[in-house]
Chimera marker file (.cmm) of the C-alpha trace (Angstrom):
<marker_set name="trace">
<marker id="1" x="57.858" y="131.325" z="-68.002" r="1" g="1" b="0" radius="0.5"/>
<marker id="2" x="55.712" y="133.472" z="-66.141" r="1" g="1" b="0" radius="0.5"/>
<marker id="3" x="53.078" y="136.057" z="-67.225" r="1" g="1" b="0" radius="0.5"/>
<marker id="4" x="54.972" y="139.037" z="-65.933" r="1" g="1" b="0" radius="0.5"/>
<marker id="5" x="58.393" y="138.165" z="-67.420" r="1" g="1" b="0" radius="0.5"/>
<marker id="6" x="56.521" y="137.478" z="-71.293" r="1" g="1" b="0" radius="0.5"/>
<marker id="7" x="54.684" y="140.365" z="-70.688" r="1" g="1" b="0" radius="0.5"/>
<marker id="8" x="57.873" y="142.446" z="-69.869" r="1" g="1" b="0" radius="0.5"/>
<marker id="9" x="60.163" y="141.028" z="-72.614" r="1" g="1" b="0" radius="0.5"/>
<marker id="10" x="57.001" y="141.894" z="-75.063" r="1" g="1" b="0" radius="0.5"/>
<marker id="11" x="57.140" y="145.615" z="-74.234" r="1" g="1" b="0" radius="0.5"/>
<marker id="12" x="60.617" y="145.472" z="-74.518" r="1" g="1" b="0" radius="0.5"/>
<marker id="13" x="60.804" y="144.315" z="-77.975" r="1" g="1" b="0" radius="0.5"/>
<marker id="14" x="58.251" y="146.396" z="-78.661" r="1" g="1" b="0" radius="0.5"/>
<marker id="15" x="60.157" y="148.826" z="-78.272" r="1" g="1" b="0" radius="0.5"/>
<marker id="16" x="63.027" y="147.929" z="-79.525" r="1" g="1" b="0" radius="0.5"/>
<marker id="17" x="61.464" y="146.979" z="-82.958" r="1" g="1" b="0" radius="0.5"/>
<marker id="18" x="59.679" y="150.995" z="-83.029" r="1" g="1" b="0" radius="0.5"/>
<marker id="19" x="63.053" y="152.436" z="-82.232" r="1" g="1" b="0" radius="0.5"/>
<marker id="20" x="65.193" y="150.696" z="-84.559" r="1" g="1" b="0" radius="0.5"/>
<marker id="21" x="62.497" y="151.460" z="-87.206" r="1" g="1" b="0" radius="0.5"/>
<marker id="22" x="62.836" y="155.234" z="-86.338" r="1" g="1" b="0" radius="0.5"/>
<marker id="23" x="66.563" y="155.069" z="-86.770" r="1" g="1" b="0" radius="0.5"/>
<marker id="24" x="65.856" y="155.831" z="-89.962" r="1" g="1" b="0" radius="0.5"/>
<marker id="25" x="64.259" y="159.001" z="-89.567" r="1" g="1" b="0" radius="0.5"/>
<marker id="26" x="66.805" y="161.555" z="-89.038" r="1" g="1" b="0" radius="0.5"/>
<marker id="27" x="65.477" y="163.122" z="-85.931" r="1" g="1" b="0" radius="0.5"/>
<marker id="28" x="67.333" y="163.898" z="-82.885" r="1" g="1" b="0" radius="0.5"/>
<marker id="29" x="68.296" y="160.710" z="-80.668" r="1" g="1" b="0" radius="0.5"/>
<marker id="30" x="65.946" y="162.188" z="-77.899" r="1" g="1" b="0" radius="0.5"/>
<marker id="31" x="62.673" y="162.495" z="-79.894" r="1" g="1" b="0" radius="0.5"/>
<marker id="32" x="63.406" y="159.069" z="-81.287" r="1" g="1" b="0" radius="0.5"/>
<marker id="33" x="63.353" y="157.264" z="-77.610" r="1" g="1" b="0" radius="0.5"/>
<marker id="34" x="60.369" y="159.535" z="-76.564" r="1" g="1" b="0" radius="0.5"/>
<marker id="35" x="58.430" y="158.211" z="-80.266" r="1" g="1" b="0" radius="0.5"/>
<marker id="36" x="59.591" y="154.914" z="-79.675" r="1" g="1" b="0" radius="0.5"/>
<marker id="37" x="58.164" y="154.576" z="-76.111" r="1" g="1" b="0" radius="0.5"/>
<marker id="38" x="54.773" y="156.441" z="-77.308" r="1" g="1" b="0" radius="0.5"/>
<marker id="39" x="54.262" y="154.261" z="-80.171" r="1" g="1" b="0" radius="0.5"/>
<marker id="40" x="55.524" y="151.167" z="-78.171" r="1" g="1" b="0" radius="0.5"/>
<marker id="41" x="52.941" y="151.495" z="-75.226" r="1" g="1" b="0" radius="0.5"/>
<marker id="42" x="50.092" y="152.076" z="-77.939" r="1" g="1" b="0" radius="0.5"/>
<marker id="43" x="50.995" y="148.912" z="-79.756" r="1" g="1" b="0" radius="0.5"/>
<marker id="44" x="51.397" y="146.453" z="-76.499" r="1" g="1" b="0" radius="0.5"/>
<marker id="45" x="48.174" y="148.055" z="-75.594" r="1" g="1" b="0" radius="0.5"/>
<marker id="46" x="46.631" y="146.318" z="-78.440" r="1" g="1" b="0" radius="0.5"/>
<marker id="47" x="48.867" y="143.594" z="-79.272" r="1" g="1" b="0" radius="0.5"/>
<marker id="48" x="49.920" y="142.199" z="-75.765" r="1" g="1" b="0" radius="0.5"/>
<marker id="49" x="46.332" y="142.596" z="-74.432" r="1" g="1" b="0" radius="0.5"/>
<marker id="50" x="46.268" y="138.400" z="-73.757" r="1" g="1" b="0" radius="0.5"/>
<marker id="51" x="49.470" y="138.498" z="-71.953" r="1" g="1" b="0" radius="0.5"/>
<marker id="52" x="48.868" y="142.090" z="-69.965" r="1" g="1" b="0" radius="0.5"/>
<marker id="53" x="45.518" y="139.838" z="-69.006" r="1" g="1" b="0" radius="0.5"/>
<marker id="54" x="47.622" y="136.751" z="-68.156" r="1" g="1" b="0" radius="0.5"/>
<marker id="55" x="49.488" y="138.777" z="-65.742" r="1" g="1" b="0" radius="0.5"/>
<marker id="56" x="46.548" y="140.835" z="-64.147" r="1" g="1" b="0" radius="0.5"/>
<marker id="57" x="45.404" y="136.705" z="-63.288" r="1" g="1" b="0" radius="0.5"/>
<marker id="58" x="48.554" y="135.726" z="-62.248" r="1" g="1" b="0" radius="0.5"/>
<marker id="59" x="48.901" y="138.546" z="-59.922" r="1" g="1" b="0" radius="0.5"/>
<marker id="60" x="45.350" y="138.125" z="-58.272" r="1" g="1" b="0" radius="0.5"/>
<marker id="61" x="45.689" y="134.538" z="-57.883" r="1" g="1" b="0" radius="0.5"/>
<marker id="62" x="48.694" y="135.478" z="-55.825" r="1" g="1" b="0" radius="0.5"/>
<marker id="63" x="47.067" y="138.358" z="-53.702" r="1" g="1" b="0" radius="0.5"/>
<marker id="64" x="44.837" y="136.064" z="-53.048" r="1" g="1" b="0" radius="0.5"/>
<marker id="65" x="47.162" y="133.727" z="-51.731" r="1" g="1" b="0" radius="0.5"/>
<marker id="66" x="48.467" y="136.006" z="-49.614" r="1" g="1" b="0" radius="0.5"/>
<marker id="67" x="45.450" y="137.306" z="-48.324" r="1" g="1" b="0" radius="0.5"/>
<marker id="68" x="44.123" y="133.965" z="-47.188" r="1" g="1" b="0" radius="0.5"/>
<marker id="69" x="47.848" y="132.738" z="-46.048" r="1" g="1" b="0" radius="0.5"/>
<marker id="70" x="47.950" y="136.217" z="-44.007" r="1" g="1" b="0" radius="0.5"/>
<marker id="71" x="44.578" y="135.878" z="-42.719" r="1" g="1" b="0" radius="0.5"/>
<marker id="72" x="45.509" y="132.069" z="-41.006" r="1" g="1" b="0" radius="0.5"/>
<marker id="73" x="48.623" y="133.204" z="-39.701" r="1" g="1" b="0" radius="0.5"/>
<marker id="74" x="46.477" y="136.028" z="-37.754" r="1" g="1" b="0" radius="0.5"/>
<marker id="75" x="44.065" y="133.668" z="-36.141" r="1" g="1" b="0" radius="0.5"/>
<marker id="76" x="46.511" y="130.735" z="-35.271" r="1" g="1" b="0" radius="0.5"/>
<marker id="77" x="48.356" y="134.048" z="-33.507" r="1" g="1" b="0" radius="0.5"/>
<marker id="78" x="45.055" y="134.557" z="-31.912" r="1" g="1" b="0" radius="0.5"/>
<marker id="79" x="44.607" y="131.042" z="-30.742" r="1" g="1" b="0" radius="0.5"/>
<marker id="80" x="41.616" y="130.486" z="-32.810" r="1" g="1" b="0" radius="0.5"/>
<marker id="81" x="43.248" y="127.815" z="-34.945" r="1" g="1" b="0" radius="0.5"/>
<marker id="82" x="43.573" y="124.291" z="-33.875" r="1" g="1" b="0" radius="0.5"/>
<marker id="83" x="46.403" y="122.439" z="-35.511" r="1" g="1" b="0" radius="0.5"/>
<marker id="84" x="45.399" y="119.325" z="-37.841" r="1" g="1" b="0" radius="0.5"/>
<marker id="85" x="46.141" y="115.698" z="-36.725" r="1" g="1" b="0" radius="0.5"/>
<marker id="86" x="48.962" y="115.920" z="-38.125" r="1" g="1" b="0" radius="0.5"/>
<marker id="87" x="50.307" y="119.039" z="-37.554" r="1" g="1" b="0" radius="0.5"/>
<marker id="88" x="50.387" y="118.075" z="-33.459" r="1" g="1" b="0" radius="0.5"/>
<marker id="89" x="53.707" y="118.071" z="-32.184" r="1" g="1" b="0" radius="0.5"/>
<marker id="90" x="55.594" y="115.034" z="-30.805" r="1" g="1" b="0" radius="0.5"/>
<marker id="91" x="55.128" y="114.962" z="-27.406" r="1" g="1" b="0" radius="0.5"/>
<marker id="92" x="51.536" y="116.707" z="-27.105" r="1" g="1" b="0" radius="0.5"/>
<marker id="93" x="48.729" y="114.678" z="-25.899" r="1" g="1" b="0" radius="0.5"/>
<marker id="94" x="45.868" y="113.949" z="-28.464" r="1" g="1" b="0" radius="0.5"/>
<link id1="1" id2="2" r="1" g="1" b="0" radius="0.2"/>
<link id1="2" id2="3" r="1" g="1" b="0" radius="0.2"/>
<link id1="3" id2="4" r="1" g="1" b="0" radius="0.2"/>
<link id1="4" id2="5" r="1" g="1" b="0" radius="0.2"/>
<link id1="5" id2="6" r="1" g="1" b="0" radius="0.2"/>
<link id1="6" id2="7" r="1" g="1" b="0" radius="0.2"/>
<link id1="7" id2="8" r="1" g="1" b="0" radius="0.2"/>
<link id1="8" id2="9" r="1" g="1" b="0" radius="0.2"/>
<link id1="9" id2="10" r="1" g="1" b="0" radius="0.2"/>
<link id1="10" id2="11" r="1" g="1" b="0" radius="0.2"/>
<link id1="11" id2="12" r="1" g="1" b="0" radius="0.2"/>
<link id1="12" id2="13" r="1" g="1" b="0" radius="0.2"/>
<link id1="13" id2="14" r="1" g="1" b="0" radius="0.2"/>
<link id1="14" id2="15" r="1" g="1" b="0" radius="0.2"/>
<link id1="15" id2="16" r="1" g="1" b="0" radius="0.2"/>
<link id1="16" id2="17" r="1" g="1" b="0" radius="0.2"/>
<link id1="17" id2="18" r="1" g="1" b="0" radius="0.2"/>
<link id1="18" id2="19" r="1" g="1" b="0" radius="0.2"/>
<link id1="19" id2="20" r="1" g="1" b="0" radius="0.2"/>
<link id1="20" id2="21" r="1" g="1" b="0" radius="0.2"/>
<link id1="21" id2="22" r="1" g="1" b="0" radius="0.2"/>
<link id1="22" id2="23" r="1" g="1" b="0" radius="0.2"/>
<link id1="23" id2="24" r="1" g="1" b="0" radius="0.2"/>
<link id1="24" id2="25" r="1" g="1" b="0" radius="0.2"/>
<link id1="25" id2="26" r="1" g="1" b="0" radius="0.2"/>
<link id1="26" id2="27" r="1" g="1" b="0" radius="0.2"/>
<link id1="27" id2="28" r="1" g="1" b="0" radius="0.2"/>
<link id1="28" id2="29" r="1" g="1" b="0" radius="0.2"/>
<link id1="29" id2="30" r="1" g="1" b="0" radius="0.2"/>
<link id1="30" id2="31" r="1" g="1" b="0" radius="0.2"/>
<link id1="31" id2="32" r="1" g="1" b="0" radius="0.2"/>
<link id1="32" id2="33" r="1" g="1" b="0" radius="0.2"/>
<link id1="33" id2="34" r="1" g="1" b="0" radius="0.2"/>
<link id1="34" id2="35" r="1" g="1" b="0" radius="0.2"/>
<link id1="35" id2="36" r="1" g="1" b="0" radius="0.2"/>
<link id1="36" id2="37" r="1" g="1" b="0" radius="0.2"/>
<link id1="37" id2="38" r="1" g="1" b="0" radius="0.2"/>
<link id1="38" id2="39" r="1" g="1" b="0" radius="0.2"/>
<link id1="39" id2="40" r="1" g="1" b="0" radius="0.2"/>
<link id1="40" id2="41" r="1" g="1" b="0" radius="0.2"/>
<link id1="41" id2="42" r="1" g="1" b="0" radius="0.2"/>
<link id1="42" id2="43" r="1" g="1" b="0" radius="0.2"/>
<link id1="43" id2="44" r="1" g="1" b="0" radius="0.2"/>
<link id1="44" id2="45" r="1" g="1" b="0" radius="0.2"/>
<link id1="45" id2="46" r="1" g="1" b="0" radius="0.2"/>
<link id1="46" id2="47" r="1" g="1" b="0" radius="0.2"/>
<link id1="47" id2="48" r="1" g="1" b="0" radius="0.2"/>
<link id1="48" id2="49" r="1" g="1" b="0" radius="0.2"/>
<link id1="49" id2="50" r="1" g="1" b="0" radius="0.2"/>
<link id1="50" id2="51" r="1" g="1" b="0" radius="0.2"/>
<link id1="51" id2="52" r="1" g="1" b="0" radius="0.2"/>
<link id1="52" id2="53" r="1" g="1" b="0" radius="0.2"/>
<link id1="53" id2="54" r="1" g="1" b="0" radius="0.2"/>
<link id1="54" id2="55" r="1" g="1" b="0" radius="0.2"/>
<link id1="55" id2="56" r="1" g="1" b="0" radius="0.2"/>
<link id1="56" id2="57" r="1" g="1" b="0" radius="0.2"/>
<link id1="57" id2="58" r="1" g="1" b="0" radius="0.2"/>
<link id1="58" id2="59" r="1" g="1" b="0" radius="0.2"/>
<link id1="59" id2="60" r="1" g="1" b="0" radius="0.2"/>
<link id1="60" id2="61" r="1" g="1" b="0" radius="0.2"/>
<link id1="61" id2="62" r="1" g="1" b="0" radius="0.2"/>
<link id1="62" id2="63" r="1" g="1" b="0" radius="0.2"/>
<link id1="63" id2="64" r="1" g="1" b="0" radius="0.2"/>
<link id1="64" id2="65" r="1" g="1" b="0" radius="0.2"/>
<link id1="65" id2="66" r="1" g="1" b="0" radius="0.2"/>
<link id1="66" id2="67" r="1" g="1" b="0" radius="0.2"/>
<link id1="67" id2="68" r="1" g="1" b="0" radius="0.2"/>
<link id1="68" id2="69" r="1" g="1" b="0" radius="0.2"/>
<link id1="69" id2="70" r="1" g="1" b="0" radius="0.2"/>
<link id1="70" id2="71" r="1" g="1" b="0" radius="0.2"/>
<link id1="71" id2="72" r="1" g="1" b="0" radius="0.2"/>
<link id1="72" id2="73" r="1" g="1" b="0" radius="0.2"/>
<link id1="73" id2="74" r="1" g="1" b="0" radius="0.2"/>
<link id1="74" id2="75" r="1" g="1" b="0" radius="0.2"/>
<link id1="75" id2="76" r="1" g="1" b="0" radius="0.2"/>
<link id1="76" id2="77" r="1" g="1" b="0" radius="0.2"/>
<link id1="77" id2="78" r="1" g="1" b="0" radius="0.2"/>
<link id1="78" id2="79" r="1" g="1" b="0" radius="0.2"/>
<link id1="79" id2="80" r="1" g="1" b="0" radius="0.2"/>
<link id1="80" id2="81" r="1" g="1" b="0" radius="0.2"/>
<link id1="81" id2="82" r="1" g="1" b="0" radius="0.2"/>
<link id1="82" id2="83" r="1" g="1" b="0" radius="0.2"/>
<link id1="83" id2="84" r="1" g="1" b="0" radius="0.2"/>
<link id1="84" id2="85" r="1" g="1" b="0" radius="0.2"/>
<link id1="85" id2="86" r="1" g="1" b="0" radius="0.2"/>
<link id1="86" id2="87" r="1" g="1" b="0" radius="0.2"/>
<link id1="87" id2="88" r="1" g="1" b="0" radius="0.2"/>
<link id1="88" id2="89" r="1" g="1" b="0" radius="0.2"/>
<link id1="89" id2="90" r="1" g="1" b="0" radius="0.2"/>
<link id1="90" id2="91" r="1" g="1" b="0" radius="0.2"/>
<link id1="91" id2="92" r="1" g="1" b="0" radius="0.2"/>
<link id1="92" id2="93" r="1" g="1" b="0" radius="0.2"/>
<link id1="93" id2="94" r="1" g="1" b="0" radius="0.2"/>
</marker_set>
């Protein structure tokens, strides 16, 4: 499972388990999903910190993938990149 999608599900039930303990509290239905999101963000902030930092990793790793990726793309449009032995196409002299 990825980083982003424990991460996600985390907050979630975060915030599910703060609003169902506010249920209780007989408050109007409004302030209790307003609490419940306060008090949920505080608590991931603490208590998901190694999966919010799993994610930030994940999601570098794959900017940098990009990046690079985007960057060859640019100079074999340029012509500055020389296909690999075996990248040649049948047909092209060697």
């Amino acid at each position: 499972m990825s980083a982003a999608v424990k991460y996600t599900l985390g907050r979630l039930g975060l915030f599910v388990v703060v609003l169902a303990a506010l249920w209780l509290v007989d408050i109007n239905v409004f302030l209790k999903l307003m609490l419940a999101l306060v008090f949920s963000a505080a608590l991931s902030f603490f208590l998901l910190k190694g999966w919010r930092d799993e994610m930030a990793e994940e999601m570098a790793g794959a900017s940098q993938r990009r990046r690079a990726e985007k960057e060859r793309l640019r100079s074999a449009l340029a012509g500055e990149d020389e296909p690999n032995e075996g990248e040649r196409q049948e047909g092209q002299p060697r």
